[in-house]
C-alpha angles and dihedrals in degrees: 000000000000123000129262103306096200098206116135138148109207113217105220092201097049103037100217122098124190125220124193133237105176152257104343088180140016130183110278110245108244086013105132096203099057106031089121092047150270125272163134102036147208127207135194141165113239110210096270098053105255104144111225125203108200102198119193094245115209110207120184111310094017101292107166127205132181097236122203103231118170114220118235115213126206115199076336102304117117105253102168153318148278121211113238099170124250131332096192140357129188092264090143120086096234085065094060139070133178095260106025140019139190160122109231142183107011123197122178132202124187114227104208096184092054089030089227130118103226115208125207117190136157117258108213093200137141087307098047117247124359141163130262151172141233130167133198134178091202099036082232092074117058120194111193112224088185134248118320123261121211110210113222119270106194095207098069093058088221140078099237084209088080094058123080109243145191155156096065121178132159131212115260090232146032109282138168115298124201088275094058079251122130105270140175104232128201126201115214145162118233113195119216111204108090085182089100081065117031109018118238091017097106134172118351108179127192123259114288097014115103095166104089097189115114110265138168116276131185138224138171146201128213110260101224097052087056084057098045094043127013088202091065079072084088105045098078127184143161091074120201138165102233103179143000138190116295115153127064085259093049088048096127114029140331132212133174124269126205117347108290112258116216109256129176094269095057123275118343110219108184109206151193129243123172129197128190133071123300118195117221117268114049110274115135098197080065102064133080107196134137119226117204134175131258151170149223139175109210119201111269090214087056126010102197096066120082122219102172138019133188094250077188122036122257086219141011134184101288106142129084074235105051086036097058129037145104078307110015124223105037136149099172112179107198098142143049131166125181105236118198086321099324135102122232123190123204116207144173118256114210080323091289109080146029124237134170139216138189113251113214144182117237107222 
């Protein structure tokens, strides 16, 4: 692992700043599962302490798979990694379509009240990319609950389930829902343009939006129905955009990080924004783009109002690491873990490597 890189842009308008401290995991020479790269993590603490890392493992033709990795600390800083297998594979049919496969992109929030870990990830399946859900009580053991199914909200004018999706992460915790009543909220990013499906059909937006750029929604379920029954979790309503994007980084599109931790100032959500030029069709070899990180406090009375927003990333591709890869040009934040008092956050690096920073109040 590399030593302390300080290089940090403080938001004045969010006060946390992340420094990083190097490649926490590179793909394995000889290592099938991960000879296109790992990536984009999740994390999670199984009941007997042990810290996980799940990375987001590219085998040959862009098959993705959810790996175990245990995470070595070293004086309490995250050095490195131990192998554990594979958490989850695209085994379902709906993961899988005739020509790719994959789960991608795992983030994973603990839900202490329920005493689950609850897993979103993105199925590449027949339909392209959509969102789905897994839970675990010891972050090693995954139990699919299935893809997530958006109700019908009238006043958009549109189904959200015919739309790709990504970047799915719950609160850790109960909050307000749109009725004022307890609610389990999940953060997404619908994507507007059908043309990667149908050719010629192009972008369809919801009632009300005319910014057709990704950005980051919000929907709820009903806590008591969670507590009654895990597999609500999937049935989400109460739709709302949250955020778009608004700064030069974020130019393009925006989507949320690692699940937002609850801060002084409300809740902290880190972000992606992503600036360039992206060709139509979804080739990422294609793209060149930049992805830099950012942050936002959102109200703890209503989430899905912002208060705050980074108008300067906290952190841009600097790095050889985080400048070439499989998509160069990439600081991607899924993960975070509170580590003897302090936050560590696990990110992708040019969609290749992991890497992880400090994250740190300003005072």
């Amino acid at each position: 692992m590399s030593a302390t890189v300080e290089t940090t842009v403080v938001a004045s308008s969010v006060p946390y700043k992340l420094t990083r401290l190097g490649v926490l995991m590179s793909p394995e020479p000889g290592t099938e599962f991960e000879v296109e790269g790992v990536l984009n993590p999740a994390s999670g603490k199984a009941p007997d302490g042990t810290l996980y890392l799940l990375p987001r493992m590219v085998a040959a033709g862009n098959v993705s798979r959810v790996g175990l990795a245990e995470i070595v600390l070293t004086a309490g800083v995250p050095t490195g990694v131990q192998r554990r297998g594979v958490a989850l594979a695209p085994e379902e049919g709906w993961e899988r379509g005739i020509g790719n496969a994959g789960v991608e992109d795992p983030r994973t929030t603990y839900f202490p009240h329920l005493g689950l870990h609850v897993m979103t990830y993105v199925a590449y399946g027949p339909l392209g990319p959509r969102l789905a859900l897994a839970v675990s009580e010891d972050v090693v053991h995954w139990c699919r609950l299935g893809p997530v199914h958006f109700r019908y909200q009238p006043g958009l004018d549109t189904d959200l389930n015919l739309f790709p999706n990504k970047d799915a992460v719950f609160f850790p915790e109960p909050v307000a829902g749109p009725d004022g009543e307890p609610a389990y909220a999940m953060l997404h990013r619908p994507m507007w343009d059908l043309g990667w499906f149908r050719p010629g059909e192009g972008v369809h937006l919801p009632a009300g939006v005319t910014d057709d750029r990704p950005g980051i929604w919000i929907s709820y379920v009903p806590a008591t129905e969670v507590e009654r029954d895990i597999e609500a979790l999937v049935e989400l309503r109460g739709h709302k955009q949250l955020a778009l994007p608004e700064y030069p980084y974020e130019q393009l599109k925006i989507g949320a990080g690692p699940p937002p931790i609850r801060v002084e100032e409300g809740w902290l959500l880190l972000h992606h924004g992503v600036t360039g030029t992206i060709p139509d069709g979804w080739d990422p070899q294609t793209q060149q783009v930049s992805y830099g990180a950012g942050a936002m406090i959102l109200d703890p009375d209503d989430v899905s109002s912002v208060l705050a927003r980074s108008a300067e990333p906290l952190m841009v591709p600097e790095l050889a690491d985080e400048r070439a890869g499989a998509v160069s040009n990439v600081v991607f934040p899924t993960a975070i873990e509170r580590i003897q008092g302090q936050h560590y956050v696990f990110y992708g690096m040019a969609d290749a490597k992991i890497g992880v920073a400090r994250l740190d109040r300003v005072s």
